[in-house]
N, C-alpha and C positions, 0 to 999 in steps of 0.2 A: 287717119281717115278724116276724110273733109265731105263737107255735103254742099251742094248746090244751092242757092238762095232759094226760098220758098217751100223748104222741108217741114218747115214747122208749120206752115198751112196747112200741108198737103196732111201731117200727122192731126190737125184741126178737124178736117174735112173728112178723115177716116173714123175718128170718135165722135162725129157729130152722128155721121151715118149708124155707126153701132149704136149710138144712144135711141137713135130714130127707131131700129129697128125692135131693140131691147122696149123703148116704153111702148109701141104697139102693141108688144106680146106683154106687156104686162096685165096682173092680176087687177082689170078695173073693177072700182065699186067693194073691195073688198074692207072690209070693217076690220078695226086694231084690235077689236076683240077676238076675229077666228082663231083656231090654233097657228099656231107658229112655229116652227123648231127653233130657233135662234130670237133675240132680243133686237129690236129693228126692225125686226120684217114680217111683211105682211103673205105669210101662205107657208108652205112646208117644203122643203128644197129636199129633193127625193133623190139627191146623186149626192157624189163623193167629193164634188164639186164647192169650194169652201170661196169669200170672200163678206170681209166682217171687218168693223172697226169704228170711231163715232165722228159722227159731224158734229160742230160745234156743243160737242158735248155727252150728244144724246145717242144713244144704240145704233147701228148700221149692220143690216147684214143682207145679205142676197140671195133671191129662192133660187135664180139664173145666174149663172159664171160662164161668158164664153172666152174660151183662150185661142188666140194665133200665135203659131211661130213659121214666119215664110221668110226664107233669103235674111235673116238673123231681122226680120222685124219681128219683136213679140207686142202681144196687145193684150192687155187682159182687162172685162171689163164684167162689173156685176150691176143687177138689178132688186129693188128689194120686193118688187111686186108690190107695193101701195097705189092709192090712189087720190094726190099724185105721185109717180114714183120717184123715186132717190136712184138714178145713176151713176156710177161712176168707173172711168176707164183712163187705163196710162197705156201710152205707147211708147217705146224709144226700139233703137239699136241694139244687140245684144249678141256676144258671142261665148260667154262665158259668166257663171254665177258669179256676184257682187255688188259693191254699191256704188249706185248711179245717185245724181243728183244733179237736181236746177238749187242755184244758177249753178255753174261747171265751175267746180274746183282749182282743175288743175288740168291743163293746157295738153298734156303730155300723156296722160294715160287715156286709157282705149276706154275707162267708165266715163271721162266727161265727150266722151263724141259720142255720147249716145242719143242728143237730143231726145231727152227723156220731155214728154207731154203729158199733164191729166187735166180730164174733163169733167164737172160733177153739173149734172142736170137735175133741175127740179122738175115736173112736167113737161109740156112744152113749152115754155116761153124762158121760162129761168137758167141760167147755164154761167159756172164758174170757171175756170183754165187757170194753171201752172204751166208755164213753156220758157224757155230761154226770154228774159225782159221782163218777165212778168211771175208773180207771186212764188214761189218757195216749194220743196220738194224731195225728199228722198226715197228709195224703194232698193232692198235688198235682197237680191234674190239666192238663200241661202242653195235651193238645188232647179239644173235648169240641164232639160235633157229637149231631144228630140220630139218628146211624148208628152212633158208634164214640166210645170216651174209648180214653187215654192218658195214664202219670203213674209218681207213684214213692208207697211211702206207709211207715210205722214205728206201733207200736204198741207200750204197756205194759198189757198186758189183764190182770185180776185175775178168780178166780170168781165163775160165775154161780150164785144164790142157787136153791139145792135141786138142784145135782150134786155128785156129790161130788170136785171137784177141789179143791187143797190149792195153796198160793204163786201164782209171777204166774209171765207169759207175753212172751217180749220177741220182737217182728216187726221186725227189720230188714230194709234193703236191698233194701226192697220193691218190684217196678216191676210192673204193668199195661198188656194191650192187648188191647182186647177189642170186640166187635160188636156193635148190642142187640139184644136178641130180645123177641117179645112170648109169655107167658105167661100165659093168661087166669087161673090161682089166684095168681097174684103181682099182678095187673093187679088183680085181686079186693082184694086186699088193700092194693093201693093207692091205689084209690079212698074205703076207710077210711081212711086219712093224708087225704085231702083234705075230709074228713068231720071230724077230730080239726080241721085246720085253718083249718075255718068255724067250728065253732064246734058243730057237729051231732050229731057223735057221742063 
């Protein structure tokens, strides 16, 4: 499987948008002191919905988890509800549980064509990325159905080109469990990855 030049933008432009949409909705104005359920995060995540693990160090968890699985693109992306908040989301190709990784391996299996992407935003202005060329990556996704993935994932994310964020970004200890949900402006724009991938657009 081969993709169209420009995929990795367009996986860019699909996580920039979930990020968008996620720090909207998030919890502003809320203090480190309210209760919390998880270490990381600012508010209480009331679903079954899991995404946790630390940036350069320190706690990370998310009170929002939204997951896509459309035409074998998954995307899975959390928010911690602070303010500013901690984003973070990966997308690649997927048709089967395993491990995926930037940079690509190995030429010949169906895990390195997955143009796997992650995005970590700080607020609005600050924003890190992992994609093919650029900073470092794995995500394992030990169960992956129709309905729901599961896995653990790491990241060495460096800046994204016209924010002004400065050095890299290290995601450990990362684990996933999440539900999918359909989103018809995500579903939109994944329909253009399947466009990038014929050949079309």
């Amino acid at each position: 499987m081969r993709f169209a030049p420009g995929t990795t933008q367009t996986f860019r432009t699909i996580g920039v948008a979930v990020i968008a949409v996620l720090t909207a909705g998030g919890c502003k104005g809320k203090s480190p002191t309210e209760p919390v359920q998880e270490p990381g995060a600012c508010g209480i995540n009331n679903t079954t919905d899991r995404m946790s693990g630390k940036i350069d160090g320190l706690a990370w968890s998310s009170i929002i988890v939204i997951g896509q699985h459309v035409q074998n693109v998954v995307s899975i992306t959390g928010n911690d509800g602070c303010d500013p908040s901690r984003v973070l989301t990966f997308n690649l190709f997927i048709e089967k549980a395993g491990t995926y990784k930037i940079p690509e391996t190995d030429k010949e299996k169906e895990e390195d064509d997955a143009v796997l992407t992650a995005i970590l935003s700080i607020g609005t202005k600050d924003g890190w990325s992992a994609q093919v060329g650029n900073g470092r990556g794995t995500v394992s996704f030990s169960t992956l159905s129709a309905t729901s993935a599961s896995g653990t994932f790491f990241f060495t994310l460096v800046p994204l080109v016209g924010t002004t964020s400065v050095g890299t970004k290290t995601v450990t200890d990362g684990t996933f469990t999440a539900k999918f949900t359909i989103n018809p402006a995500i579903l939109s724009a994944q329909r253009l990855i399947a466009l990038h991938k014929d050949g079309l657009f």
